[in-house]
KELO-181987 format. One line per 8 residues: number of its first residue (from 1); their letters; for each residue z, y, x of N, C-alpha, C, O. Coordinates in steps of 0.2 Angstrom, whole numbers, plus 5000, padded with zeros to 4 digits. Example, Ala and Ser with C-alpha at 12.3 -4.5 7.8 and 13.67 -1.06 7.14 Angstrom:
<pts>
1	AS	5039 4972 5066 5039 4978 5062 5039 4984 5066 5042 4983 5071  5035 4989 5064 5036 4995 5068 5039 5000 5064 5040 5006 5067
</pts>
This chain:
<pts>
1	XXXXXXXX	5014 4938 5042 5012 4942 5036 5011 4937 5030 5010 4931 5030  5011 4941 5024 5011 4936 5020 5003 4940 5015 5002 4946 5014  5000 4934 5013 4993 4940 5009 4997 4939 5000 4999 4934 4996  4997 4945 4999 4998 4946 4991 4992 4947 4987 4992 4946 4981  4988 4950 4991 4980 4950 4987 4974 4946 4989 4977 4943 4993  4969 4945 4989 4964 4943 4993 4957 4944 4987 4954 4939 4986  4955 4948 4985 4951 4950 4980 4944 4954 4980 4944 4960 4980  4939 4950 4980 4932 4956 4979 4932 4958 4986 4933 4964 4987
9	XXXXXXXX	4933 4953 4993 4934 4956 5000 4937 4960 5003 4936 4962 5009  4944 4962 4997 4950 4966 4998 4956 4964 5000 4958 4961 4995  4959 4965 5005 4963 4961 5006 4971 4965 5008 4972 4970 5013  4978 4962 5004 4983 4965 5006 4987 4961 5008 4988 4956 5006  4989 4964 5011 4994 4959 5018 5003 4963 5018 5004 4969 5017  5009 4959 5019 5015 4961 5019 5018 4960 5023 5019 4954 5023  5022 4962 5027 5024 4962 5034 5031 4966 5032 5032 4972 5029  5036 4962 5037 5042 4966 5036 5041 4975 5038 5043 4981 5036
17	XXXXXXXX	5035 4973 5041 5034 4983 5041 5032 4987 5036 5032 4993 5036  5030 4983 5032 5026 4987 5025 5021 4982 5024 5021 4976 5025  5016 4987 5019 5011 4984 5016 5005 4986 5022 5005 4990 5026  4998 4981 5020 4990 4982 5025 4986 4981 5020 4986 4975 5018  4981 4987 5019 4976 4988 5018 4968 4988 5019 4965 4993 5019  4965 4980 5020 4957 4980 5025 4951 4977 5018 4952 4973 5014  4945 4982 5020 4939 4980 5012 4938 4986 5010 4941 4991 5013  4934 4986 5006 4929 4992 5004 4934 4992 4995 4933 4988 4990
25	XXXXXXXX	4939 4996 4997 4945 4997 4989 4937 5001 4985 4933 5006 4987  4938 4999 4980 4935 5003 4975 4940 5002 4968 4945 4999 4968  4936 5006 4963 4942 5005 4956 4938 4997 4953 4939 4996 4947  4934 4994 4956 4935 4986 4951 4939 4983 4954 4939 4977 4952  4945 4985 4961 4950 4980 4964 4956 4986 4964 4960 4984 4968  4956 4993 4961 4959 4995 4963 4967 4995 4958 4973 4995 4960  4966 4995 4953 4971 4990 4948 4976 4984 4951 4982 4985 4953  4973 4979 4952 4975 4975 4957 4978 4976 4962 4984 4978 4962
33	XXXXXXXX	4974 4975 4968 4978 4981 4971 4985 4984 4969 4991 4982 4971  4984 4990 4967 4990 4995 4965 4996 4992 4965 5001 4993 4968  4994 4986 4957 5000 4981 4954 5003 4978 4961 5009 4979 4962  5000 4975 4964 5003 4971 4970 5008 4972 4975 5013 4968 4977  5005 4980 4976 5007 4983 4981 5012 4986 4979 5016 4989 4983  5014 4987 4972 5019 4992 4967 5025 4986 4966 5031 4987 4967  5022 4978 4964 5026 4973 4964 5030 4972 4970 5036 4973 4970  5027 4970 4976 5031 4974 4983 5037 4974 4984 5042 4972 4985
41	XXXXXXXX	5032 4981 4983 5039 4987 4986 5045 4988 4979 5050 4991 4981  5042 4986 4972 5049 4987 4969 5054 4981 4971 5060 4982 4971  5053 4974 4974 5057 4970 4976 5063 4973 4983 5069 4970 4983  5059 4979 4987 5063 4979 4991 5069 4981 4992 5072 4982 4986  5074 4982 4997 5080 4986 4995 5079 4995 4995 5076 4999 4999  5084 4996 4991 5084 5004 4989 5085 5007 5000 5088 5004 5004  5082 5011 5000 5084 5015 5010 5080 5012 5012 5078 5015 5017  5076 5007 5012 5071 5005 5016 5066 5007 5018 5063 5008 5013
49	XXXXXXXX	5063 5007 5023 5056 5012 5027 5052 5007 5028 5053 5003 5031  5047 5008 5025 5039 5006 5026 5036 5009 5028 5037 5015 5029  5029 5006 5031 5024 5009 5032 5018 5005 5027 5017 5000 5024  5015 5010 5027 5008 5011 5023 5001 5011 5027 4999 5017 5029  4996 5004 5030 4991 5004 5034 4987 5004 5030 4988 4999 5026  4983 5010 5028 4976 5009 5026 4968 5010 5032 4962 5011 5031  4972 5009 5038 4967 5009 5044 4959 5006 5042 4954 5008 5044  4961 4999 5037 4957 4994 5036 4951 4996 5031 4946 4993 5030
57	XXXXXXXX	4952 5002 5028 4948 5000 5021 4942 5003 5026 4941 5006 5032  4938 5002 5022 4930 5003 5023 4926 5006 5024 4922 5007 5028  4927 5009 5016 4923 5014 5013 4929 5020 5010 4935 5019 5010  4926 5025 5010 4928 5033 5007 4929 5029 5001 4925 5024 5001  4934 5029 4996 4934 5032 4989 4942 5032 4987 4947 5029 4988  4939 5038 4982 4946 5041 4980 4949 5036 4973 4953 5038 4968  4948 5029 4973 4951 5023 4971 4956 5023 4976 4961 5026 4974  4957 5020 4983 4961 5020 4990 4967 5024 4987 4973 5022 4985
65	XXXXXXXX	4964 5033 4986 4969 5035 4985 4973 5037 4980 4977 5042 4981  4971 5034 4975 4976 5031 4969 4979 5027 4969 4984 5027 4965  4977 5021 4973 4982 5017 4974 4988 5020 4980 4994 5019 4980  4986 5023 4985 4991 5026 4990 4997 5029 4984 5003 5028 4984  4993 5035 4980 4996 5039 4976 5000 5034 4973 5006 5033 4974  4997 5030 4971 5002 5025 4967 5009 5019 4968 5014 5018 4965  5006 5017 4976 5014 5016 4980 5020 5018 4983 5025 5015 4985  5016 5027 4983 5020 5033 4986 5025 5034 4979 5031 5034 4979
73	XXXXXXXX	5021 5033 4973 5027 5035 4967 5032 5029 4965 5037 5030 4963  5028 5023 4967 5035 5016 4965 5040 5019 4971 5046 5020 4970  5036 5019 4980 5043 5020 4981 5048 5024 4981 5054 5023 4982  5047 5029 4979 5050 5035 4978 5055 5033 4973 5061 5035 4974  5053 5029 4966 5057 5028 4961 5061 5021 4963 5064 5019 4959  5061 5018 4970 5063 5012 4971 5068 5015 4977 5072 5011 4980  5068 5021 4980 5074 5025 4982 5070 5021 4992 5074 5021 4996  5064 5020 4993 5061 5017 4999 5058 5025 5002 5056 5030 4999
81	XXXXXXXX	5057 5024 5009 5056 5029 5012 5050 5027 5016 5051 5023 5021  5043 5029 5014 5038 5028 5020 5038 5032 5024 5037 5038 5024  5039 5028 5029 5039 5032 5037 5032 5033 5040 5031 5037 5044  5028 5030 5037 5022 5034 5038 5014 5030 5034 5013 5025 5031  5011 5035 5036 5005 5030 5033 4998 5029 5039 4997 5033 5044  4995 5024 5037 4990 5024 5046 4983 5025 5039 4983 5022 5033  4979 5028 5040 4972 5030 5039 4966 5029 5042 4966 5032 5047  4960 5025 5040 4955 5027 5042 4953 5034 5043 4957 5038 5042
89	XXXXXXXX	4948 5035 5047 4945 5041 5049 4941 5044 5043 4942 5050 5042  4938 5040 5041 4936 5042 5034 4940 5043 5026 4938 5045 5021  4946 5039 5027 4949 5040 5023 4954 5046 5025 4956 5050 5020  4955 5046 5029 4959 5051 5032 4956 5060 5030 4959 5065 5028  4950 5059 5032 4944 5066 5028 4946 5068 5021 4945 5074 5020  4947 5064 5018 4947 5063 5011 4951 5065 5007 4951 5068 5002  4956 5063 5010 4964 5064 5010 4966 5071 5012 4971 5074 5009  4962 5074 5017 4962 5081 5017 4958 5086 5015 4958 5092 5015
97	XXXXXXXX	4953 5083 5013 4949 5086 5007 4955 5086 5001 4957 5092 5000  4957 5083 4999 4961 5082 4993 4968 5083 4992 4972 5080 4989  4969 5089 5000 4976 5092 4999 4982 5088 5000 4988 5090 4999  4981 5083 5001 4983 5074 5000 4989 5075 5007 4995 5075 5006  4985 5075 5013 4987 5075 5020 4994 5080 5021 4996 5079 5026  4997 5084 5016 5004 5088 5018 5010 5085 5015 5015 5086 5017  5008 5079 5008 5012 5076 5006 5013 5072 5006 5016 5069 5002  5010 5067 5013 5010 5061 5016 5012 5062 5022 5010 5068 5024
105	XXXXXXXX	5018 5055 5027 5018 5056 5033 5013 5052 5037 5015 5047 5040  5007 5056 5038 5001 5055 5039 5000 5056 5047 5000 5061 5050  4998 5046 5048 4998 5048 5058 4991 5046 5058 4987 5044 5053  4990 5049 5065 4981 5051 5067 4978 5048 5064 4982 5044 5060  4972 5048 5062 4967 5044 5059 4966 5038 5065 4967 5039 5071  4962 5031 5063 4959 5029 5068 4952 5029 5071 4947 5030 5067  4953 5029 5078 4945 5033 5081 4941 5026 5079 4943 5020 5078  4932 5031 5079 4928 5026 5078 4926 5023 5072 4924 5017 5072
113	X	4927 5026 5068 4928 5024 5057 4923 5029 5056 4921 5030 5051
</pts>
């Protein structure tokens, strides 16, 4: 894994599988973040499938899912196919509070969050 971020206890990690998301994302790290995770994935090649772990994050907020929102649109214009996304259980809530959950390839929540 390589870390691309380590910021305000936030940390993003890179792995030929995708991006990993673990820390309490709010919007004083969510900028950062985003850039990082947007830098990434435009480096990658066009067909390529990622995944997306935000298993890690901490806390609920709808920061997380602006940055999700926001790696889901680099890839899409970088021609990348996320094969899935992994979610906390409270982010996961959140996501389907916010209608979020049908336009994501959104697997279980993890238990115990």
């Amino acid at each position: 894994m390589s870390r691309l971020l380590d910021q305000d206890g936030v940390r993003l990690e890179a792995s030929a599988e995708g991006l990993a998301v673990s820390g309490a994302v709010d919007f004083g790290v969510a900028a950062p973040l985003a850039r990082a995770g947007s830098a990434w994935l435009a480096k990658q090649p066009a067909e390529t499938e990622v995944a997306l772990d935000l298993s890690g994050v901490e806390r609920v907020s709808s920061a997380a899912l602006s940055v999700l929102l926001e790696w889901t649109r680099c890839a899409r214009v970088a021609g990348i196919t996320i094969q899935r996304v992994r979610l906390s259980s409270a982010l996961a809530s959140l996501t389907r509070v916010a209608g979020l959950d049908a336009l994501l390839p959104v697997e279980a929540s993890v238990e115990g969050e």
